[in-house]
C-alpha positions as semicolon CSV with decimal commas, in nm:
position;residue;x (nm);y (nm);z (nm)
1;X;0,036;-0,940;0,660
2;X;-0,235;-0,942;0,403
3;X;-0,290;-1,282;0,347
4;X;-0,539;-1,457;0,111
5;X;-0,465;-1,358;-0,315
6;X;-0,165;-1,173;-0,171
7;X;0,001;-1,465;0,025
8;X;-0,121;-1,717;-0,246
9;X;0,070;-1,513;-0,493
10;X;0,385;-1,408;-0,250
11;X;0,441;-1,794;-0,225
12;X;0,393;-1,850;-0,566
13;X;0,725;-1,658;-0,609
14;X;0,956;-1,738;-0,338
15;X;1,308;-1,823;-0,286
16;X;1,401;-2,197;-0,203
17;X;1,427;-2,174;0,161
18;X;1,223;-1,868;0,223
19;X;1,123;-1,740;0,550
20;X;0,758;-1,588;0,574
21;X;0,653;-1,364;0,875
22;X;0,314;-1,341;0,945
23;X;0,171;-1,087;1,220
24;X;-0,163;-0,994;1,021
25;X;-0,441;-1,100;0,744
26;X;-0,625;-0,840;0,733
27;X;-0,752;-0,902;0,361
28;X;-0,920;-1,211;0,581
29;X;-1,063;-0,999;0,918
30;X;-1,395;-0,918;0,788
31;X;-1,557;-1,172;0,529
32;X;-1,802;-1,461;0,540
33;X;-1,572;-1,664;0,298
34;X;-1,221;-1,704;0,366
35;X;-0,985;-1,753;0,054
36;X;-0,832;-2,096;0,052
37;X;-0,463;-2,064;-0,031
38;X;-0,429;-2,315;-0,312
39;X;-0,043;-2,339;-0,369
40;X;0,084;-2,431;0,028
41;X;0,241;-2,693;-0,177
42;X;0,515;-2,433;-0,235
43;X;0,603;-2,453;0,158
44;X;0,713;-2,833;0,092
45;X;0,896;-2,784;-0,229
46;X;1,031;-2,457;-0,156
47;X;1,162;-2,540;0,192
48;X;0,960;-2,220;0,312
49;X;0,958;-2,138;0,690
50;X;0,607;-1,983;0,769
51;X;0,595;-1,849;1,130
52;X;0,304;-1,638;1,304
53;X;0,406;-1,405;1,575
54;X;0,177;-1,123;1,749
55;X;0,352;-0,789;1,895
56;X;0,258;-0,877;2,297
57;X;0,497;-1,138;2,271
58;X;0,772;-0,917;2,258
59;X;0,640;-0,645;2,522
60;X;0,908;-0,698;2,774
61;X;1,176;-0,591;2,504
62;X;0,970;-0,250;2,423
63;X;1,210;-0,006;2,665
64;X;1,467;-0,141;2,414
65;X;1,343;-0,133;2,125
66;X;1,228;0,231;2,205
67;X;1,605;0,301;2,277
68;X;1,778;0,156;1,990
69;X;1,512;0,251;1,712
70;X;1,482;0,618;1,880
71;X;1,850;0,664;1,846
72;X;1,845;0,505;1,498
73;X;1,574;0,798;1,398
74;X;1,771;1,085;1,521
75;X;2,095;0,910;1,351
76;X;1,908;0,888;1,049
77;X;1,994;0,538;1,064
78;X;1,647;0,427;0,927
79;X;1,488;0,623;0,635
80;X;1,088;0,597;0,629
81;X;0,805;0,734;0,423
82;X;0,473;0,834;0,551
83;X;0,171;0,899;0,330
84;X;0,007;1,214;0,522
85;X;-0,361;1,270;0,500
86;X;-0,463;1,655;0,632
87;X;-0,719;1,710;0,902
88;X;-0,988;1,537;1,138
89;X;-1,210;1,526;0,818
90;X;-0,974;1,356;0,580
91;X;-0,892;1,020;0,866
92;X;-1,231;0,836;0,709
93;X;-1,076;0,865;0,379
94;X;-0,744;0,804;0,432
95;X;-0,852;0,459;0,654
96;X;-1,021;0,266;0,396
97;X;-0,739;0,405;0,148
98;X;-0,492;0,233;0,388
99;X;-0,730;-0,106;0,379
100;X;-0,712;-0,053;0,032
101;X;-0,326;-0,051;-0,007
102;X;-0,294;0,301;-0,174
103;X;-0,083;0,473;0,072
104;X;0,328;0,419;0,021
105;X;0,455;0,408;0,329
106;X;0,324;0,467;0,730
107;X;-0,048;0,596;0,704
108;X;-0,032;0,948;0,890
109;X;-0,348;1,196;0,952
110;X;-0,213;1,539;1,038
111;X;-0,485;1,695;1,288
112;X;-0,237;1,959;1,500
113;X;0,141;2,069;1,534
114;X;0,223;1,994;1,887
């Protein structure tokens, strides 16, 4: 989901017969000079399987999903981390520290309890 150096170097290191999911490049969304990826080679020799996908494709499963993952959560079937930033005043921050990669885990600002 990063794309350019990070791809490049993710395919530099991949199994034989490798499957790479691609919903996002963000490291590619805002500049004036794309980064060529210089090893694609590695998709040939490796047998890699690169496939794009965007979330609106799978809207009519959400109801679903929202079911089984929901259930999962309260089962503690899926173990997460989130990286919480405090307050309105901290989102700035914490945003381009997401961009950046220094959170571990799902980005959070804390503004209220509900």
């Amino acid at each position: 989901n990063v794309g350019g150096e990070t791809l490049e170097a993710a395919l530099e290191v991949m199994n034989d017969k490798g499957r790479v999911i691609a919903c996002g490049m963000i490291s590619q969304y805002n500049t004036q000079q794309p980064y060529g990826i210089r090893n694609l080679h590695h998709i040939v020799s490796k047998r890699i399987v690169m496939q794009g996908f965007i979330a609106s494709d799978f809207a009519g499963e959400s109801a679903a999903f929202a079911k089984d993952v929901g259930s999962w959560l309260v089962n503690k079937e899926i173990i997460y981390r989130e990286d919480i930033a405090e307050g309105i005043e901290a989102s700035p921050e914490a945003f381009i520290g997401m961009l950046k990669g220094k959170n571990f885990g799902k980005a959070v600002v804390h503004i209220a309890d509900l």
